[in-house]
C-alpha positions as CSV (number, residue, x, y, z in Angstrom):
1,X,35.4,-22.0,-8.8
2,X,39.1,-23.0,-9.2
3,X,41.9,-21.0,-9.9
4,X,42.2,-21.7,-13.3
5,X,38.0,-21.3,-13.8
6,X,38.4,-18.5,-12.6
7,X,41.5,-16.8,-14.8
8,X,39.3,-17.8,-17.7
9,X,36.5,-15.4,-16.5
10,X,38.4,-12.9,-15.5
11,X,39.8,-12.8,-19.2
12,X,37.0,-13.2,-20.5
13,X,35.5,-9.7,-18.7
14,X,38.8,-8.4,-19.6
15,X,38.6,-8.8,-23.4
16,X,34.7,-7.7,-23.3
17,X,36.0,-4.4,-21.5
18,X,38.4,-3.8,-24.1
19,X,36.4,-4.6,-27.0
20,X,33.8,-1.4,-25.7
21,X,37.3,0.8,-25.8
22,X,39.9,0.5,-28.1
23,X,42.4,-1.6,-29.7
24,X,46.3,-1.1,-30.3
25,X,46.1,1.5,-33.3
26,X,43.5,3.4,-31.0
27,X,40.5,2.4,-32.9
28,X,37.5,1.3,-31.5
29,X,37.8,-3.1,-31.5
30,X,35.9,-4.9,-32.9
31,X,32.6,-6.2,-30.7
32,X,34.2,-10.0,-31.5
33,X,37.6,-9.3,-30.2
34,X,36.2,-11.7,-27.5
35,X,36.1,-14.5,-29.5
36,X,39.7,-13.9,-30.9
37,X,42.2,-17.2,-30.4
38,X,44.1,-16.5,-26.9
39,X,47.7,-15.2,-26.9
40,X,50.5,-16.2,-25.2
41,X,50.1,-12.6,-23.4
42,X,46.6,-12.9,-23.3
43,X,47.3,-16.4,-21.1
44,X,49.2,-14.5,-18.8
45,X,47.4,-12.0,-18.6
46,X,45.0,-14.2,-16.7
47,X,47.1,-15.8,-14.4
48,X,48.2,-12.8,-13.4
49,X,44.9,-11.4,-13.0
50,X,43.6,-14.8,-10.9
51,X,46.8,-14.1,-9.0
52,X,45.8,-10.9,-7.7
53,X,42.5,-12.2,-7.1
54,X,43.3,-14.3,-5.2
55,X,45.5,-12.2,-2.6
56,X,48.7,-13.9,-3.5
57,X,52.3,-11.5,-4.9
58,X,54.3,-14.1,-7.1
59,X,58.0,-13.5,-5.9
60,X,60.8,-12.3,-8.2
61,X,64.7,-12.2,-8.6
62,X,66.4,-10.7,-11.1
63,X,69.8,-13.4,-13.0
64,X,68.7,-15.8,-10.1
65,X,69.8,-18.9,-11.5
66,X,73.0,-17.8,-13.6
67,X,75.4,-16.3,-10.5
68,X,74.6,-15.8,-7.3
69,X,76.8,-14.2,-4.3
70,X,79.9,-16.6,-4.3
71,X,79.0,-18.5,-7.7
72,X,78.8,-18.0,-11.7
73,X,77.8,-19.9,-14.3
74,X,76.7,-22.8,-12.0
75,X,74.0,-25.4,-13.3
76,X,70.9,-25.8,-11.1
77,X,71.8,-23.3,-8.5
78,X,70.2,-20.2,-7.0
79,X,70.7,-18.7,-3.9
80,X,67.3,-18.4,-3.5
81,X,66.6,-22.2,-4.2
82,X,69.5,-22.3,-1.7
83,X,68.0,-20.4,1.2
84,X,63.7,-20.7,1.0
85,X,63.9,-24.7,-0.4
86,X,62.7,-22.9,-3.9
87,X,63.4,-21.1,-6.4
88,X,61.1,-18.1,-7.7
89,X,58.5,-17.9,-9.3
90,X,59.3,-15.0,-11.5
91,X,62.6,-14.9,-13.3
92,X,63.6,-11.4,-14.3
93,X,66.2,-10.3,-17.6
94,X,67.6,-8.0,-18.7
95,X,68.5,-7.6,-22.6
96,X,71.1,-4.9,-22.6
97,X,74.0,-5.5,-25.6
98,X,71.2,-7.6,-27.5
99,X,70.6,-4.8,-29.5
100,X,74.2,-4.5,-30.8
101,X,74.2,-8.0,-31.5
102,X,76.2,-9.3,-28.3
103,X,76.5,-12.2,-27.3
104,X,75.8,-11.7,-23.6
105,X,74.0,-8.9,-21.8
106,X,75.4,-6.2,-20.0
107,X,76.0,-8.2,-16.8
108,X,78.0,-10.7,-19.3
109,X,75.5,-13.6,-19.0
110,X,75.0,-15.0,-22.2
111,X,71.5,-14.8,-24.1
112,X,71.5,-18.5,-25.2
113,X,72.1,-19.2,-21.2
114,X,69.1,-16.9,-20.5
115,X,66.5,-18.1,-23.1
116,X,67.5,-21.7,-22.1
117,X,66.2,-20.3,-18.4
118,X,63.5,-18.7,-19.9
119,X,62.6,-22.2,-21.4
120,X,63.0,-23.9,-18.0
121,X,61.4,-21.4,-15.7
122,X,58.5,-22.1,-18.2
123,X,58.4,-25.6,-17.8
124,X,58.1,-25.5,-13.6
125,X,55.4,-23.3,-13.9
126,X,56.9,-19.8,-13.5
127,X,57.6,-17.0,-15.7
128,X,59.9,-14.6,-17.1
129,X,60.7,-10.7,-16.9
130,X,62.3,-8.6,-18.6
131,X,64.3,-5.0,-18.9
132,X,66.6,-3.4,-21.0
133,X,69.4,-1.2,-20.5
134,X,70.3,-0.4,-23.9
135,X,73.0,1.5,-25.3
136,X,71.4,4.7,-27.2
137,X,71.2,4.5,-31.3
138,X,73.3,7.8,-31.9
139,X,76.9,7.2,-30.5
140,X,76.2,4.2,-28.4
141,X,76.9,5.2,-25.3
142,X,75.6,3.5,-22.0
143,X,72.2,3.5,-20.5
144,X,73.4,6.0,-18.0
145,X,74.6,8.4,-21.0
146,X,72.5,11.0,-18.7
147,X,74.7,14.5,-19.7
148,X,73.3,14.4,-22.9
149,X,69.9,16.3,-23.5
150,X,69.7,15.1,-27.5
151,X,69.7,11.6,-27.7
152,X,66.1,10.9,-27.6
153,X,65.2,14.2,-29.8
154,X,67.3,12.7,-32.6
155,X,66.1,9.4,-32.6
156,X,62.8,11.2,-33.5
157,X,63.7,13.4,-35.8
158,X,66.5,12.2,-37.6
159,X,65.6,9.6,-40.2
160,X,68.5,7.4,-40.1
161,X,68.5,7.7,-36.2
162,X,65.3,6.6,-36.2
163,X,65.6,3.4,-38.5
164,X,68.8,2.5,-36.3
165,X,66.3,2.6,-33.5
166,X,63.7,0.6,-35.1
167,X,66.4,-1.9,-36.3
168,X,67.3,-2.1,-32.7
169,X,63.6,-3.1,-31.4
170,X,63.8,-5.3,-34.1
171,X,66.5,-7.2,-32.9
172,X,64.3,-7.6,-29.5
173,X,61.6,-8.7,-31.2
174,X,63.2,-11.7,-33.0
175,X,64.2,-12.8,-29.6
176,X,60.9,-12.6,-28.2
177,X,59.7,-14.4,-30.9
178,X,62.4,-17.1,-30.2
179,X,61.2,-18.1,-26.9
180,X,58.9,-21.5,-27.2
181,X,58.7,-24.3,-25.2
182,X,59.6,-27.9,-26.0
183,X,55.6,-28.5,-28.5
184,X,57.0,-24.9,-30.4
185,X,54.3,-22.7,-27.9
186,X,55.2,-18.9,-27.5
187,X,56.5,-18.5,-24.0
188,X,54.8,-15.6,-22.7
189,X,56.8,-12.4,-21.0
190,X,56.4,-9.3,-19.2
191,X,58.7,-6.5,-21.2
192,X,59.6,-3.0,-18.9
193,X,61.2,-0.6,-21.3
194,X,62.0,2.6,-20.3
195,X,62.1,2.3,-16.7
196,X,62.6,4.6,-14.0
197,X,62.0,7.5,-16.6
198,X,60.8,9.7,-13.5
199,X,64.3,9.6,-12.7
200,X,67.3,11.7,-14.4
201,X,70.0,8.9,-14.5
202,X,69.3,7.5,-18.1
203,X,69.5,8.7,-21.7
204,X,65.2,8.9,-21.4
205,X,64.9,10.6,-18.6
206,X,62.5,13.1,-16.7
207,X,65.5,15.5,-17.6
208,X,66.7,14.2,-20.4
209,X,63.5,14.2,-22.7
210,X,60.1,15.7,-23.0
211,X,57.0,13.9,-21.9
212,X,56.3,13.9,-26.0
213,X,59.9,12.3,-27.3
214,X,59.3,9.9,-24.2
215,X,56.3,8.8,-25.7
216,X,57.6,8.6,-29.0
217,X,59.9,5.5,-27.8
218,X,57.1,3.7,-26.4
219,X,54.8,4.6,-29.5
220,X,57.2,3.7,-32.4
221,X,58.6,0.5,-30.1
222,X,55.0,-0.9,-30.4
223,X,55.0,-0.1,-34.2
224,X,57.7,-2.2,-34.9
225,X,57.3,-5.0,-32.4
226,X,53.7,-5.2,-33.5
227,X,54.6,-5.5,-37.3
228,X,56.9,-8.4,-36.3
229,X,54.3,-10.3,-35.0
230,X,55.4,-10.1,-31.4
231,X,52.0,-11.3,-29.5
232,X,53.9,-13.2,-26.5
233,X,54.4,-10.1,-24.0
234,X,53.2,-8.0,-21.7
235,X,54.0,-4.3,-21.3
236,X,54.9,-3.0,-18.2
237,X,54.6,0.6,-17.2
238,X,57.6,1.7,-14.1
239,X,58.4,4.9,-13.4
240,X,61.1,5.5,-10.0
241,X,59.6,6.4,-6.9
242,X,57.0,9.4,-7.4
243,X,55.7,12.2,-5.5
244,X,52.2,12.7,-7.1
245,X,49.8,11.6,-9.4
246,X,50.4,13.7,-11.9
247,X,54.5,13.1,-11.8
248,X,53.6,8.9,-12.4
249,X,51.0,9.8,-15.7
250,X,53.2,12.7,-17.1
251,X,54.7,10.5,-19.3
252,X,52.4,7.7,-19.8
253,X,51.9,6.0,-23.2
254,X,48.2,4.9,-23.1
255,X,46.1,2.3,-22.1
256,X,46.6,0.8,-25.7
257,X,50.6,0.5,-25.0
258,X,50.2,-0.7,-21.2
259,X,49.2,-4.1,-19.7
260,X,50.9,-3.5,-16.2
261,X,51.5,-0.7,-14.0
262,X,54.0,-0.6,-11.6
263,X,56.8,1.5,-9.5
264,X,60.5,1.1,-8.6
265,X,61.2,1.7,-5.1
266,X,64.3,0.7,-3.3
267,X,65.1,0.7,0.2
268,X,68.2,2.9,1.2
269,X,70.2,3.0,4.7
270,X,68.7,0.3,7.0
271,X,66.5,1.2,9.8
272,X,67.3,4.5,9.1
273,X,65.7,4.8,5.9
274,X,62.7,3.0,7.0
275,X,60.3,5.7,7.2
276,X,61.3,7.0,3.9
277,X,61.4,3.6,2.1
278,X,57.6,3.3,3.7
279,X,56.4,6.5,2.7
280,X,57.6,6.3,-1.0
281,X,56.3,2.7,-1.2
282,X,53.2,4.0,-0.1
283,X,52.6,7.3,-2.0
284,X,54.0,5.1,-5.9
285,X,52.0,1.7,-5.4
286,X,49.5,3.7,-3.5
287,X,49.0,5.8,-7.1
288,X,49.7,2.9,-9.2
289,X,47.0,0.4,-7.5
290,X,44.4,3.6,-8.2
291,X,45.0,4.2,-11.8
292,X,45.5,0.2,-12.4
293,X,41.5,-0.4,-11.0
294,X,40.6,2.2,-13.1
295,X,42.0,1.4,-16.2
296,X,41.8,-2.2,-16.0
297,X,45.6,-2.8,-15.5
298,X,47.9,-5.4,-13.9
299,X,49.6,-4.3,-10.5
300,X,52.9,-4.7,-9.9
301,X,56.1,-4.2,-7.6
302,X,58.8,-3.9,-10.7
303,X,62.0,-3.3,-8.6
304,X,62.5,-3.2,-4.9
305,X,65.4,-4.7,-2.4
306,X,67.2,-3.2,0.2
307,X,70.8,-4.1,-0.4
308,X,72.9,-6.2,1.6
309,X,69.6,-6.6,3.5
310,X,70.9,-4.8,6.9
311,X,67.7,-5.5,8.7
312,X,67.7,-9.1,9.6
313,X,63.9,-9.5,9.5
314,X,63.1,-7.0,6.1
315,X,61.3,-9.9,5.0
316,X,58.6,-10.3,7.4
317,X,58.1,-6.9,9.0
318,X,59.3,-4.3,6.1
319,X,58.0,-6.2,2.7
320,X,55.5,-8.0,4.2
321,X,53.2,-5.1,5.7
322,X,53.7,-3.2,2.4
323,X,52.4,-6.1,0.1
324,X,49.5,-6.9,2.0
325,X,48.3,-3.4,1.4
326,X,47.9,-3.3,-2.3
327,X,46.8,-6.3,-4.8
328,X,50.0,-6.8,-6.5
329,X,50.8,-9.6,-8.7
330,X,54.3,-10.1,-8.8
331,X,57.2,-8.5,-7.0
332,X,61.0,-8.3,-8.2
333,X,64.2,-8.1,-5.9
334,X,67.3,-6.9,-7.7
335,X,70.3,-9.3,-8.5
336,X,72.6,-10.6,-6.2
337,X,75.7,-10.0,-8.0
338,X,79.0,-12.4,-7.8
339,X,82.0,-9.8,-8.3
340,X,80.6,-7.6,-5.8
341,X,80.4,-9.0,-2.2
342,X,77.7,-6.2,-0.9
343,X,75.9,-5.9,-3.9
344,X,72.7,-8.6,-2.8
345,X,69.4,-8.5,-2.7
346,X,68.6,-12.2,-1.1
347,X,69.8,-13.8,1.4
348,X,72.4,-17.0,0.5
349,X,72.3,-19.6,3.1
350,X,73.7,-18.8,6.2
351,X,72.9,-15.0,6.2
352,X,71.3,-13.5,9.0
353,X,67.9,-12.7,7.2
354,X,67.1,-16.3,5.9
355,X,65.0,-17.0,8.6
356,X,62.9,-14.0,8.2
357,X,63.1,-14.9,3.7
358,X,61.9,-18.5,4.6
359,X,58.9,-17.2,7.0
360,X,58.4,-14.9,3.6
361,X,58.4,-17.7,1.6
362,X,56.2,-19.8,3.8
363,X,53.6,-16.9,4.1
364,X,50.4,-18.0,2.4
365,X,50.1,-14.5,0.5
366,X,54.0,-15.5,-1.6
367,X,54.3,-17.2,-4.2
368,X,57.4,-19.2,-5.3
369,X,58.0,-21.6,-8.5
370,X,56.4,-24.7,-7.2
371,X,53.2,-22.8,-5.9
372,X,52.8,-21.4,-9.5
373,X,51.6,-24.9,-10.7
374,X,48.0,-23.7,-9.4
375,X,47.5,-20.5,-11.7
């Protein structure tokens, strides 16, 4: 069976589980939501699924092609084009200012420039992720607005909060709608909203919100999306590093709101933080892996780098180990940013790791753009 035979099937089993549970709204589906017309989210679905199956991790890099660590704006560059010979395979956004109506994100790269990239990555047989660190409906304040316990509480209960707030999704939703390809075909995307809620340092926070009014953003995001006809994404699920079981579902939305779990973990001081970079990579993909078998859901690493990449082989003997112990899909490293010299999470040529990110990239479990040709 080849790869592509075998995405089809494991669709197909998909769709038949979900039509014996429940749709969107909750309801029970219909017994021919099998023989439904395939989405663009449904197509990824299953290459993300045969992906998994097939022991591979497709391998991610948040703005890669936009800046790297001594460039921005560049055409046709990427550090890590630069340093493995290719470029990713996943291509990961953020949509941060969109929602105001900016013209460029919160990082300042434009959102012409990234659906153009979208576009491309696309067309060599990647695909695209996104985030969004938006600015909060009530006095627009930053994502990291974190002092203030209201926010989230208003935007439920206070009508006009709340329509500012839909008419916010709304703005995401006519740019997910916007992404074809050159024959007018949805582009199909992974979306990560609320992310790293397990953490305290944004306006939806495990300290800034209840479990309920977290929900509420998730629930009423869906609502609106949904009426707009967005059919071209995939939800993703990423709370920060956790401690139990019950800390990663506290605040989950549902099975009908989530196509991918995943975790955030980050690797902090070097060989010195090994251990603990091991043990909380363990305990969240550890947790997320369970719950995904169970409930029929994508695996994922959503966010993960160790910055500056201290340890010349991270690659090989840190990431490596850790991915071949759970089935995950697709892995993101964080950006590698071009007005900050220490703030990167790839090598660029010449560093001291890119032998050990080339042995990564060569590894038959990784997958970068030009492998994605096969799923």
């Amino acid at each position: 069976m080849n790869i592509r035979t075998l995405a089809q099937a494991i669709l197909i089993s998909a769709l038949s589980a979900a039509s014996m549970s429940c749709n969107g709204n909750g309801k029970a589906a219909a017994a021919d939501d099998a023989s439904k017309p395939l989405t663009a989210a449904d197509i990824l679905r299953a290459r993300l699924d045969s992906i998994a199956a097939a022991g591979k991790v497709a391998f991610g890099h948040h703005d890669d092609p936009v800046y790297g660590h001594t460039w921005c704006g560049d055409e046709n560059r990427s550090d890590v084009l630069e340093s493995s010979g290719d470029y990713p395979a996943v291509m990961d956004w953020d949509l941060g200012g969109l929602e105001l109506n900016d013209t460029v994100n919160l990082d300042k790269v434009s959102f012409n420039r990234i659906r153009r990239e979208v576009v491309a990555q696309n067309a060599r047989g990647g695909f695209n992720t996104f985030s969004w660190h938006t600015r909060n409906p009530v006095n627009l304040g930053t994502s990291w607005e974190a002092g203030d316990t209201t926010i989230v509480s208003k935007i439920m209960n206070d009508p006009e909060i709340t329509q500012r707030y839909r008419d916010n999704v709304k703005a995401l939703a006519a740019f997910f709608n916007s992404l074809v390809d050159e024959s007018g075909n949805k582009i199909p995307v992974v979306f990560r909203p609320w992310h790293e809620h397990s953490g305290d340092w944004f306006w939806w926070g495990s300290r800034q919100c209840t479990p309920e009014q977290y929900k509420f953003l998730w629930h009423e995001m869906r609502k609106v999306m949904d009426a707009e006809g967005v059919d071209n994404v995939l939800w993703a699920y990423s709370p920060d590093r956790v401690r139990s079981v019950e800390q990663y579902m506290e605040r989950y939305p549902g099975d009908e709101y989530v196509d991918i779990l995943g975790s955030d973990v980050y690797h902090f001081n070097g060989q010195e933080g090994l251990e603990q970079y091991n043990t909380d990579a363990a305990r969240s993909l550890g947790i997320a892996a369970d719950k995904a078998q169970k409930r029929n859901k994508i695996l994922a690493f959503t966010e993960t780098g160790s910055e500056g990449i201290p340890m010349e082989s991270w690659w090989t003997d840190v990431l490596l180990p850790i991915l071949g112990r759970y089935p995950v899909s697709y892995i993101v490293v964080w950006r590698n940013a071009h007005d900050n010299p220490r703030h990167y999470y790839v090598p660029f040529k010449g560093h001291p790791a890119e032998a050990s990110f080339v042995e990564f990239r060569n590894n038959e479990s990784t997958l970068f753009a030009k492998d994605m040709k096969q799923f």
